[in-house]
N, C-alpha and C positions, 0 to 999 in steps of 0.2 A: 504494500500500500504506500501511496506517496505522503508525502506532509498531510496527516488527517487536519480536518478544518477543528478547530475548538472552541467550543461558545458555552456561556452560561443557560443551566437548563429552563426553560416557559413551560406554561401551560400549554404549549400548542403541542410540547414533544410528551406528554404525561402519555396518550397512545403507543405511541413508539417505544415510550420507556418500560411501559407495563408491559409487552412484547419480547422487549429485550429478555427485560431479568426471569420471565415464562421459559425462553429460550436456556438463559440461561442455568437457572434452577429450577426449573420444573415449577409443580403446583405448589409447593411446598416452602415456599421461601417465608418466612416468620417475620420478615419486617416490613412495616410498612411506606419505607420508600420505594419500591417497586411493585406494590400490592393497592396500595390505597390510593385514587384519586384525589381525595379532598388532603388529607397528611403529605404529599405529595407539594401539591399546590402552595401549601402552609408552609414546607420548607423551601420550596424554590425564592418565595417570598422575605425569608424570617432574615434581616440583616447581619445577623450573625452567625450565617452557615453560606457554606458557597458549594452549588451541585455544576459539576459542567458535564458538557457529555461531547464527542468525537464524532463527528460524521466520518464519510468516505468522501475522498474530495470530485471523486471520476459522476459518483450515481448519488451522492446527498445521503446515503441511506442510516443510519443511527447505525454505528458499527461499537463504541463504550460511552461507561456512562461512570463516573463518582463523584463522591460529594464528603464535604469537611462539615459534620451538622456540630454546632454551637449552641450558646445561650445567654441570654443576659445576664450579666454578670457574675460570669466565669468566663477565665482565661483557659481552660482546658478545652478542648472538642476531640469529638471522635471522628475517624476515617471511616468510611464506610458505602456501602452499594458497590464497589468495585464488580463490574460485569462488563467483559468482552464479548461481543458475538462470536458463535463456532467458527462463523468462515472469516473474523478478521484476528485469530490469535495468532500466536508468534507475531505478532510485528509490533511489539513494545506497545501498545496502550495504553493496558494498565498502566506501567511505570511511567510514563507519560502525563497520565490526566496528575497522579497521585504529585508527581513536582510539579506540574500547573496550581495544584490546591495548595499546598506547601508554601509556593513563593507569594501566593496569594496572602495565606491566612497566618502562616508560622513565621517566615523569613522578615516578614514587615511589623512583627511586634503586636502584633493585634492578641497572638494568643501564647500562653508559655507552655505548651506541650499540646501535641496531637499522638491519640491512642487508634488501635486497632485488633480488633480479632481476627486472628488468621485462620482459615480453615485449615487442614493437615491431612486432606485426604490426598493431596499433593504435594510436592514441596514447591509448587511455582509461584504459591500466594507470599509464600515467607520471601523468598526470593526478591519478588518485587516490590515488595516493603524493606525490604534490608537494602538494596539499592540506591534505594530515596534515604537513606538514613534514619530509618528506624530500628532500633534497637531492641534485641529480646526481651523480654519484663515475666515472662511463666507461662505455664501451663494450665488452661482450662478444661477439666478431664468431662466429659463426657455433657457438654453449656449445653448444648444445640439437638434437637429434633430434625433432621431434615432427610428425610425418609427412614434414616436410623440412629441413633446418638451417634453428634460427633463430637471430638475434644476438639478447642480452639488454643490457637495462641494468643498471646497479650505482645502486645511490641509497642514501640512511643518512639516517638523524636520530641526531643527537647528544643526551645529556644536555645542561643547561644550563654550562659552565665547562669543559666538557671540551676545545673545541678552543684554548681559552688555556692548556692545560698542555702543548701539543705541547713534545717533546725536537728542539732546531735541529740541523739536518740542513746539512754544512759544503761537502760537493760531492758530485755525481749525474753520469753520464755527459750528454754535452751533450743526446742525441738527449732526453730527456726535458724539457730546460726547459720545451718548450712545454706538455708535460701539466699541470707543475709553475703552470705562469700561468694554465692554463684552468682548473685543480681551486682555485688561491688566490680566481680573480673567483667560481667559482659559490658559493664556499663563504664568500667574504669573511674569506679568510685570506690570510697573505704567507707568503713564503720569501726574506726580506731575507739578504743576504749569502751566499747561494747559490750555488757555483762552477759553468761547468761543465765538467765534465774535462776533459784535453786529451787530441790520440789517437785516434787507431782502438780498437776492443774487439778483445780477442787472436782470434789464428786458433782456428778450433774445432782440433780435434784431425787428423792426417789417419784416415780413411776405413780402416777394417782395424784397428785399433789394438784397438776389442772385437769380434773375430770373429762371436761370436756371445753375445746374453744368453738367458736362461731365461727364462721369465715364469713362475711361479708364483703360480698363481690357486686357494689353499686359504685362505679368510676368515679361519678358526680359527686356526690355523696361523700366519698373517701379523700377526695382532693377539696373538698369545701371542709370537709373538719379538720384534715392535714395540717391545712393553711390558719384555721382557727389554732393549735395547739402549737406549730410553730411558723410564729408569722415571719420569721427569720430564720437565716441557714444557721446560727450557731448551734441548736440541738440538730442538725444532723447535714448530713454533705453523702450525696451520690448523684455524680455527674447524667446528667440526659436520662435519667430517672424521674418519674412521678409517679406516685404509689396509685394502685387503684384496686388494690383490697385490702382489709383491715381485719385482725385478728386481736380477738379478746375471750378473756374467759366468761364465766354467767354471770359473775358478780361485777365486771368492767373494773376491776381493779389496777389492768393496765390495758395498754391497747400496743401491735404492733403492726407496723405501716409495711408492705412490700407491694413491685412492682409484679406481679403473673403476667407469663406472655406464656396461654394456653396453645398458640400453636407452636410455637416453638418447646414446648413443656420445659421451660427454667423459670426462676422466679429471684429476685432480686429483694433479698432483707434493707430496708431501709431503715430505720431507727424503729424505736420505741416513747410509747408515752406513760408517766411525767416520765421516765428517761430509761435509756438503756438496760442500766442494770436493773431496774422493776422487772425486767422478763429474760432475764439471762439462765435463772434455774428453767425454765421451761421453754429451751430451742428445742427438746427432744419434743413434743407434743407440736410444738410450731411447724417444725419442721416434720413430722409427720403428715399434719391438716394439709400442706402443700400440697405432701409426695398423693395424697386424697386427689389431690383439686389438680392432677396432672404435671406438676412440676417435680420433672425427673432429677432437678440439678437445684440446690439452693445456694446461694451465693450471698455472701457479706464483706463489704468493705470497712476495714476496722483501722485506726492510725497504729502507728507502729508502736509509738508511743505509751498507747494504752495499753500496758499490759495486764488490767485486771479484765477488759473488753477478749481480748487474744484468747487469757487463759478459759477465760468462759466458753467461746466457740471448739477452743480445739479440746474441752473435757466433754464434749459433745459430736465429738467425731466429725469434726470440719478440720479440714487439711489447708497448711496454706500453697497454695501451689505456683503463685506472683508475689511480686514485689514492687509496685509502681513510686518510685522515687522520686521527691518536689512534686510531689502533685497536688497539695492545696498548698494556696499563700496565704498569711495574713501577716501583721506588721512585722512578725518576729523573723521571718525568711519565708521557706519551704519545707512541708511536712512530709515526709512518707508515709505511705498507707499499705499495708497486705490485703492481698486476696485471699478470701476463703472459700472452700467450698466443698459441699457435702450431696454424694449421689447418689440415689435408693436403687437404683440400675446398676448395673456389673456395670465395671470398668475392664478394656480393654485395647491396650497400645499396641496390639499387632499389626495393626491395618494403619498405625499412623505413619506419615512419611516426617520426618523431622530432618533438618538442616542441622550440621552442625553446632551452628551457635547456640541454637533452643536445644540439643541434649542434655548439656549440665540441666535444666530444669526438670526434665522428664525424668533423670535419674534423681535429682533432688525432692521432685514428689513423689515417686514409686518408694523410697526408704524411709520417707515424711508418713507415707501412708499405710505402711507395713507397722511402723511403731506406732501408730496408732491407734491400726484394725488388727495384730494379729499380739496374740501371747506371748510374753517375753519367758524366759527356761526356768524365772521361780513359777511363773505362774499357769505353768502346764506340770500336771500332775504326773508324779514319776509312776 
């Protein structure tokens, strides 16, 4: 293909576009940039996301399509939609649109990090994310629904000076050192003077303790009380997230906020109310209600910092399998945050294609997740 033409995406190409991603995912594609007409429309629109897509320059015809989706008031975004048509691959597109959006939205200070999940049922998506200079960040074992569980990657480009304002982080529970050492080589950062705790993580709670939780699953509804309870990010931070079911026990003693994406079956923990730890003894029961309501995969994003937040998820058999580094700012620098995540479906890395760079992480969560889920030699019976 010669020089493809590149323009910002309209509503006149939403046709074309919803085509494209048919073509190229199939029915089954979970998000709604390539699914949804109206959410569609709303990001080509939203001033702080940029969608472009790649004609052919010989026949016009929509050959890629991606987009850097943003929000007001955060400097993060994600990368995403990334789709070439069958008959225009090999000829660098992807990698292509992906520095068009880059130089657009990262290179000119607008944002301090752009993120991405990689699919891994190839290695050509890490590829051309690594390219553009994105950098590995972990492993997501088994995020995605898309005809079968897949595992995604986590990758990021930073702006330039951002990861020298990281805020030092003084101790982590142990089981994470190792994350901590594979995310400082890939990334060519340290964590000098970094403890790591001593201890078991507390027992979960026992078993009965919340009889029974509600799930309430009304969007409207969940995002007007959300914004009632916190009318500001300082009780909680998860990027391009908005919750739209709500979990509480009979007496409402606490309420817990996540985003469900039923077609995709993963669900996204967003905070709790009056706060966090109010429902930390009870991720076991939370996190069942989901694996109910079709969400194979649960995920939480925790600061590194908190270590009493950390130790609560992973005494509840959440693994952390990322590491995203300066990824929220407030006056003091850049925080890091871990990924967690817990999956009631088998996990299985046979069928994953991993690049190089992302194997420290695969092996980092497969012995993450062995000391976990499996018996250590006192406590298998002789």
């Amino acid at each position: 293909m010669k020089t493809p033409v590149i323009t910002p995406a309209t509503s006149a190409d939403i046709a074309e576009l919803r085509q494209l991603y048919y073509a190229v995912y199939g029915p089954h594609y979970p998000v709604a940039l390539g699914t949804d007409p109206a959410e569609m429309a709303r990001l080509m629109a939203d001033p702080h996301s940029l969608w472009l897509v790649a004609r052919c320059p010989a026949t016009g015809a929509l050959a890629a399509s991606a987009a850097i989706h943003g929000e007001a008031g955060s400097r993060i975004a994600r990368l995403e939609g990334i789709a070439v048509h069958p008959e225009h691959r090999s000829a660098g597109l992807a990698a292509t649109l992906t520095e068009a959006l880059c130089a657009e939205m990262l290179d000119t200070g607008r944002l301090d990090s752009v993120y991405a999940t990689v699919r891994t049922v190839g290695s050509g998506p890490q590829r051309v994310v690594a390219r553009n200079g994105f950098r590995p960040l972990g492993i997501l074992p088994n995020a995605v629904d898309l005809r079968s569980r897949e595992s995604l990657a986590l990758y990021a480009r930073h702006s330039p000076g951002v990861l020298d304002r990281r805020v030092p982080v003084a101790e982590v529970p142990a089981v994470l050192m190792p994350l901590l050492r594979t995310a400082g080589a890939a990334l060519g950062i340290g964590y000098p003077g970094v403890r790591a705790a001593s201890g078991r993580h507390p027992a979960p709670a026992p078993q009965g303790v919340v009889e029974r939780l509600e799930l309430i699953e009304a969007p409207a509804f969940v995002r007007r009380r959300f914004r009632e309870r916190f009318p500001d990010t300082e009780g909680w931070f998860y990027p391009l997230h908005t919750p739209n079911v709500l979990l509480t026990p009979e007496d409402g003693r606490f309420e817990v906020y996540a985003y469900l994406n039923r077609t995709g079956g993963y669900c996204s923990l967003l905070t709790a109310h009056p706060d966090p730890a109010a429902a930390a003894d009870h991720l076991e029961p939370v996190t069942r209600a989901l694996a109910r309501a079709g969400a194979g995969y649960v995920e939480a994003l925790v600061p590194l910092a908190h270590q009493e937040a950390l130790s609560a998820f992973l005494a509840h058999g959440f693994v952390a399998g990322a590491l995203y580094p300066a990824m929220r700012a407030d006056s003091d620098g850049f925080h890091d945050y871990a990924v967690l995540s817990r999956s009631s479906e088998r996990i299985d890395f046979r069928g994953v294609a991993v690049e190089p760079p992302l194997q420290p992480y695969l092996d980092c969560y497969a012995s993450a997740w062995a000391s976990a889920h499996l018996p250590t030699p006192s406590e298998v019976a002789p």
